[in-house]
N, C-alpha and C positions, 0 to 999 in steps of 0.2 A: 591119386592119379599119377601116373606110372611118367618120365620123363618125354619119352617119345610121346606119348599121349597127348602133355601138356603142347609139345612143339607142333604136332598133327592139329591139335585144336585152333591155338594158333595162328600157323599158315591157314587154317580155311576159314577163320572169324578174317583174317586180313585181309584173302583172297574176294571174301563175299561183302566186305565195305569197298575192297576197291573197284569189284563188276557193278556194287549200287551209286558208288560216286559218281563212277565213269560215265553209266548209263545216266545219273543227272543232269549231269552237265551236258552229256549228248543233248538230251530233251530242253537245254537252255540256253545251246548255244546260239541257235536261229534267234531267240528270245533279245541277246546281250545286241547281237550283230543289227537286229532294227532299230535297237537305243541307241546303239552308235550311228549308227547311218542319221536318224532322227534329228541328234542332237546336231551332229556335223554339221549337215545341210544350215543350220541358222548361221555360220562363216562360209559355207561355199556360197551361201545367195549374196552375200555381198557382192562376192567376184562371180555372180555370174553363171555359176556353175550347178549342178544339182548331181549328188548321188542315191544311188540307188541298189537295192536287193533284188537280183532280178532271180536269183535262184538259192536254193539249198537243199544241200542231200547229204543226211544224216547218218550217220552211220557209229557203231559204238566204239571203234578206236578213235577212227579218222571219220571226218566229215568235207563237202566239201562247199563254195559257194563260187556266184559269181554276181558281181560288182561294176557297175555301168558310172561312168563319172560322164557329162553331156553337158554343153554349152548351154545355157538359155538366153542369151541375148543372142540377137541375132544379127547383130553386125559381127560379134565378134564370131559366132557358127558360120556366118555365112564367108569368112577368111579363111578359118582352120579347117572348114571341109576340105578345100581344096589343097590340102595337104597331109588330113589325116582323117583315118577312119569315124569316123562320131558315132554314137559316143563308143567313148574310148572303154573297153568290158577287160577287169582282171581278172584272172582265177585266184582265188584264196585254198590253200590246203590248210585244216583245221585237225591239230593233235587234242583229243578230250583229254585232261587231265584226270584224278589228281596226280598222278606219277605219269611226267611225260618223259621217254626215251627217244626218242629219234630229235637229232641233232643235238647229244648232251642229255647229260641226266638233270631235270631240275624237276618243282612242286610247282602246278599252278593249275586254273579252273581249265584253260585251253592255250596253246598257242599256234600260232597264222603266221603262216608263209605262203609269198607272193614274189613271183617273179616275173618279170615283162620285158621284154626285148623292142626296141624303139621300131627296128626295122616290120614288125610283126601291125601298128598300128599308121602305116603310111600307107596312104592311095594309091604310091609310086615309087617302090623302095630301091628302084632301079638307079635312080640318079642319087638316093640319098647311100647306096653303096660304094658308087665311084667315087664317093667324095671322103667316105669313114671309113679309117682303116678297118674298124673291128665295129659290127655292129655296138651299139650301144643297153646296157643291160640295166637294171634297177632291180637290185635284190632286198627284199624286205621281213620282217622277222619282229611279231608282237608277241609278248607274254602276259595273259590275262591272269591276275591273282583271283583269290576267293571273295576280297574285297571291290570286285573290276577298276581293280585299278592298272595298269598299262604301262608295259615296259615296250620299248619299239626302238629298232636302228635296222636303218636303209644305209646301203653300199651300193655304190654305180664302178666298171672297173673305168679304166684313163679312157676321154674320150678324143680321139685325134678326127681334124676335119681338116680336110686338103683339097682347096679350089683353084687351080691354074697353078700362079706363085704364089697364094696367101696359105698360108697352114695355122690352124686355131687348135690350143690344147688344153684339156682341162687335166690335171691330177684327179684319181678316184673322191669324191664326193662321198662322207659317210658323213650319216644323222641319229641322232640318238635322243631319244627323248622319255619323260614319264608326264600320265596326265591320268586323272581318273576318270573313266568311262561315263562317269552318271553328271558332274559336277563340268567336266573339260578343264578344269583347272590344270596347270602343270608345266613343265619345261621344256625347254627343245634345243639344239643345239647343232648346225650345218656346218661342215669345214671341210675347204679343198686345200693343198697344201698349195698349190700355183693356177694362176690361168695365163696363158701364153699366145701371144699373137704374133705371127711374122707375117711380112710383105715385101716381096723381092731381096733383096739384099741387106736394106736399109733399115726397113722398117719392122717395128720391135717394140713389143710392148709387154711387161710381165708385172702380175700381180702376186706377193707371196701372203701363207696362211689369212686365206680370206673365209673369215670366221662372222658369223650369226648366233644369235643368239634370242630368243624367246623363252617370255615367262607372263602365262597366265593366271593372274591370280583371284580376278573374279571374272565370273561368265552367267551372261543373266538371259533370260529366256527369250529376248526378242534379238537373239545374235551380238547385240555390242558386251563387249567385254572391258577391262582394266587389263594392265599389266606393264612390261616394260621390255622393250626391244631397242637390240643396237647391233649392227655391222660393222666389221671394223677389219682393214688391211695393213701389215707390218709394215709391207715394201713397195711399194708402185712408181715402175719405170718406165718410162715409155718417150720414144726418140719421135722428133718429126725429122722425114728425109728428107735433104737437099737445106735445111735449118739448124744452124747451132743452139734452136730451142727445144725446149723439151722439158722431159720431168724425169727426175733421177734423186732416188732412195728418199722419195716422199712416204709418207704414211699417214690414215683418217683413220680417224669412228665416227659416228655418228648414233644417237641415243634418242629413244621416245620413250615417255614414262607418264601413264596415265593412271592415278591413284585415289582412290579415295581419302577424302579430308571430312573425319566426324563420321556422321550419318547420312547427308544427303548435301556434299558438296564434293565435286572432284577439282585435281589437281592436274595441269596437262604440261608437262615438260620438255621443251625440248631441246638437243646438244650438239654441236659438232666441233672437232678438231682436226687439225690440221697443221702439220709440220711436211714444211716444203723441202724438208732435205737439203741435196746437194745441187737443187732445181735452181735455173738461173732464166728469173723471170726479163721482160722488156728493160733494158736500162732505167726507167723514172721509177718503175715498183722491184728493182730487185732487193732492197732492202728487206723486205716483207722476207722472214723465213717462218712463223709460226701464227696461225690464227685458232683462237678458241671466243663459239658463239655460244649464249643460250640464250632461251627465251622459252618464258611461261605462262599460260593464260590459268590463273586462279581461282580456286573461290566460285567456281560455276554449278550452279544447280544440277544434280543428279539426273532429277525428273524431266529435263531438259535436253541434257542425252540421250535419254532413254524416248523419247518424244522425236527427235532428231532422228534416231534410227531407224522409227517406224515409220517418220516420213518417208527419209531417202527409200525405202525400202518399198513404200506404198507407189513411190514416183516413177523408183526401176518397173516395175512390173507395168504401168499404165505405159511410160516411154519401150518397154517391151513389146506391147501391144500393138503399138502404134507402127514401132520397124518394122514389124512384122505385117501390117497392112500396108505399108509401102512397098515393101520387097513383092507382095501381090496385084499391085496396080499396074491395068492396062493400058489408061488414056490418061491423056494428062492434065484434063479435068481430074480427075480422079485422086493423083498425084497431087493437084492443089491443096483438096480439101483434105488429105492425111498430112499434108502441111505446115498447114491453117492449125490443125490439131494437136501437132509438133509443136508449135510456138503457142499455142494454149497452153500450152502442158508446162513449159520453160517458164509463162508468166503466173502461172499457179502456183510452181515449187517457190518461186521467186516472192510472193504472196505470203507463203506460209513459213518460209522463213524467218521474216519478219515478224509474223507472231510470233515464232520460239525466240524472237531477242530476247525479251524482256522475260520470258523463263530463264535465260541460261542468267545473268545478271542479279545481283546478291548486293544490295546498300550496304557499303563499307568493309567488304569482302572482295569482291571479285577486281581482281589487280591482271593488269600487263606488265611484265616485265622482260627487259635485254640486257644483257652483259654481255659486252665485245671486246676482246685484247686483240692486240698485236704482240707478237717477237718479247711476249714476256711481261705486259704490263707496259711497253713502251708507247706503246698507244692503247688508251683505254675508254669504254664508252659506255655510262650505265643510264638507262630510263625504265625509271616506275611510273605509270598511270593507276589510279585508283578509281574506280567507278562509287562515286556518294549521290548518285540521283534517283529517281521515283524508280521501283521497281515494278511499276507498273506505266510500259508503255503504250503509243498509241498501236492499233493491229493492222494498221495499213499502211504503205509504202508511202503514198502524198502524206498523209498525217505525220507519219513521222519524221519524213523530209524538213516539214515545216516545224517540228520540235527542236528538232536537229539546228534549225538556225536561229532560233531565239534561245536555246537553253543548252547547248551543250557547253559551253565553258562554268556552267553553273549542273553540270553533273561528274567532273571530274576535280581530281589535285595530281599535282604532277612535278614530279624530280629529276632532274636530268643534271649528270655528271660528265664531263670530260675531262681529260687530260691526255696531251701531249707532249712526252719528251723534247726536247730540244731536239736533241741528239739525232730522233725520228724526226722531222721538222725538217731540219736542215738537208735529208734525202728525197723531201716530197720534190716533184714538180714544180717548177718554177713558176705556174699559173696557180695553183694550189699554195704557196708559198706567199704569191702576192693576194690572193683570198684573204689568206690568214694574218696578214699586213694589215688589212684594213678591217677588220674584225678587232685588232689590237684597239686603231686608231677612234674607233667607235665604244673599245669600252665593254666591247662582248667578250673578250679574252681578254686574260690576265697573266702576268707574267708573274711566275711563283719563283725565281730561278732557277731552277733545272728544266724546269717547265712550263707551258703553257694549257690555261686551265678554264673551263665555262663551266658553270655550275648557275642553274636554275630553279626555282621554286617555287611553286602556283597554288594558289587554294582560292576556289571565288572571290573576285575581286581583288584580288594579290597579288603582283608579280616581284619574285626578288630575283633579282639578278647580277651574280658575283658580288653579293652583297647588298645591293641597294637597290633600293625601295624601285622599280618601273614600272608601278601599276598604273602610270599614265599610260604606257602601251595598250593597255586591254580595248580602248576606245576603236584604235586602229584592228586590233583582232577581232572586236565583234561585230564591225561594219564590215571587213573579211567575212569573216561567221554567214552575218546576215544575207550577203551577197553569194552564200553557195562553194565559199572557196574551206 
């Protein structure tokens, strides 16, 4: 076979995989776009929300669709009507791949672009123009591989909003994220470089690089999922007018982190910081320049959450039901008895809660825990509780009321750490300062010389406290206990 020959054969073997791919993935994109939506929906029904495929029109380059996102609650539909179109419909334009060229040459099963202008989904875009300089736009761009798995980033440009003398500003908003289509596993990641507030002359507030972050790493079929999420800002300033207070070149995160431990026990964590900057709090607390919290509930039964989920979920829809025959009611009879039904419904969830106690709870696993500083370690506060009781509770509210005061100090042990600097001490409060006076004089603090210090230790019938034996206290705790306190 002659050279041109082989290049002629070639281009039309190439030409005719890419008219059969293309036309595949035509035929499969409507296919992808109802597993997504499918899947979605198990996180939009938490908040509320439901989408939907209300259209698609196929075609072998390009295809196109259209996507309705709608409130179902209806308090909260019955707010946003009166501001915004419901539901809110996108248009998707859809490149079939394998070889996609418009916007860049890249490989993929398809990619979706979506554009929507804020002014285009308002009731009454008249007032919401005199107030934005530039309407407000949200540009979006997904890349579907052969594997569907999901490359996605959203761009909004700066959005300025000016009411009389207040003007609010955001820097452009760009998101970017990977997740796979079938699993929703994946990452996400939101960042504006500033948000900006002014008020007459005086008043002035700005936030820098305020950054999100999202990672899902498991996602189970009744919506709840694992993962770990935190937001977090560099800079945060903000003046009060007509006051030398305020807050200046402060900066937070804050972190949640829900993990699996083993096979069928989750871990649930959570974080905040806090560095107060160059912020000059009330005279008795300006000492305070840095606080770092955490606290974890441990050790909780999987089947538990996932139980949990189905509840809240079963509750949303029946409390759906219900605003929804209220917001229909003509007399006010009528109004009672959708009332009456309302606070059925509150003492039912309230009900079944309490049966999931005693699932979420794990014998000699499931732990509370807090860890609190101040300004470094200068002030510091740790407590463990450990749950060692029957993992089989009672399933009703009075029953376990009444468990609850015969045996709960005989289902836990418990550690509890303090310390406090001198140093910090000596800036408290002068009413706090005499607290901690008589806290010495009783023997509940101790003086370590640089500091002062409680340390606690409980295990059924045991109290040690800074050392020594107080399980004569316990008599006084469980007549407490027994009396409800």
């Amino acid at each position: 076979m002659s050279l041109k020959k082989k290049i002629l054969t070639s281009v039309v073997v190439a030409s005719a995989l890419w008219v059969g791919t293309t036309a595949y993935i035509s035929e499969n994109t409507e296919k992808y776009l109802n597993n997504y939506v499918t899947k979605s929906n198990k996180i939009y029904a938490q908040n509320g929300m439901k989408m939907s495929l209300l259209s698609f029109k196929k075609g072998f380059v390009n295809s196109k669709a259209k996507v309705s996102l709608e409130f179902i609650d209806p308090e909260i539909k019955k707010e946003l009507e009166k501001i915004l179109k419901l539901p809110i419909v996108m248009d998707y334009e859809i490149e079939n791949g394998p070889v996609l060229l418009e916007n860049g040459l890249s490989v993929g099963a398809s990619r979706i672009h979506s554009k929507i202008n804020m002014s285009d989904i308002l009731v009454d875009k008249s007032d919401f123009r005199k107030m934005v300089k530039d309407d407000v736009v949200f540009d979006t761009n997904m890349l579907i591989d052969f594997q569907n798995n999901i490359s996605y980033e959203a761009k909004s440009n700066q959005i300025v909003v000016v009411n009389k003398n207040a003007k609010f500003t955001i820097a452009p908003l760009e998101i970017d994220g990977k997740m796979n289509g079938d699993t929703l596993i994946g990452t996400m990641k939101m960042v504006t470089k500033s948000i900006e507030g002014e008020k007459g002359s005086n008043g002035k507030m700005k936030l820098e690089n305020v950054i999100l972050n999202a990672n899902i790493t498991k996602f189970f079929e009744n919506g709840f999922y694992l993962g770990n999420f935190d937001i977090g800002v560099d800079n945060f300033t903000m003046n009060n007018p007509g006051s030398s207070e305020g807050i200046t070149n402060a900066k937070f995160k804050i972190v949640m982190d829900m993990k699996q431990n083993g096979n069928d026990l989750v871990d649930t964590n959570f974080g905040a910081n806090l560095n107060l900057g160059d912020t000059k709090l009330p005279p008795e607390f300006n000492f305070i320049k840095t606080v770092v919290l955490n606290y974890g509930l441990n050790g909780t039964k999987m089947k538990a959450w996932l139980s949990f989920q189905n509840t809240i979920q079963e509750v949303q829809k029946q409390q759906q039901d219900v605003l929804q025959k209220l917001s229909n009611v003509k007399t006010p009879k009528e109004q009672m008895l959708v009332m009456k039904e309302l606070q059925n419904l509150q003492t039912e969830l309230q009900n079944r809660m309490v049966m999931l106690l005693s699932d979420f709870l794990v014998k000699d696993k499931t732990t509370l825990n807090l860890n609190a500083n101040i300004n470094d370690n200068q002030g510091k506060v740790l407590f463990d509780i450990k749950y060692i009781g029957d993992e089989q509770l009672p399933k009703t509210l009075k029953e376990l009321e009444a468990k609850f005061k015969q045996e709960l100090l005989n289902w836990i042990t418990l550690n509890i750490d303090v310390k406090l600097d001198k140093s910090l001490v000596n800036k408290l409060p002068q009413d706090l300062q005499s607290q901690l006076a008589m806290a010495m004089m009783t023997g509940m603090l101790k003086d370590n010389n640089s500091s002062y210090e409680f340390n606690a230790n409980y295990v059924p019938n045991k109290l040690m406290v800074n050392g020594q034996d107080k399980s004569s206290m316990l008599m006084l705790l469980k007549g407490l206990q027994a009396g409800g306190m």
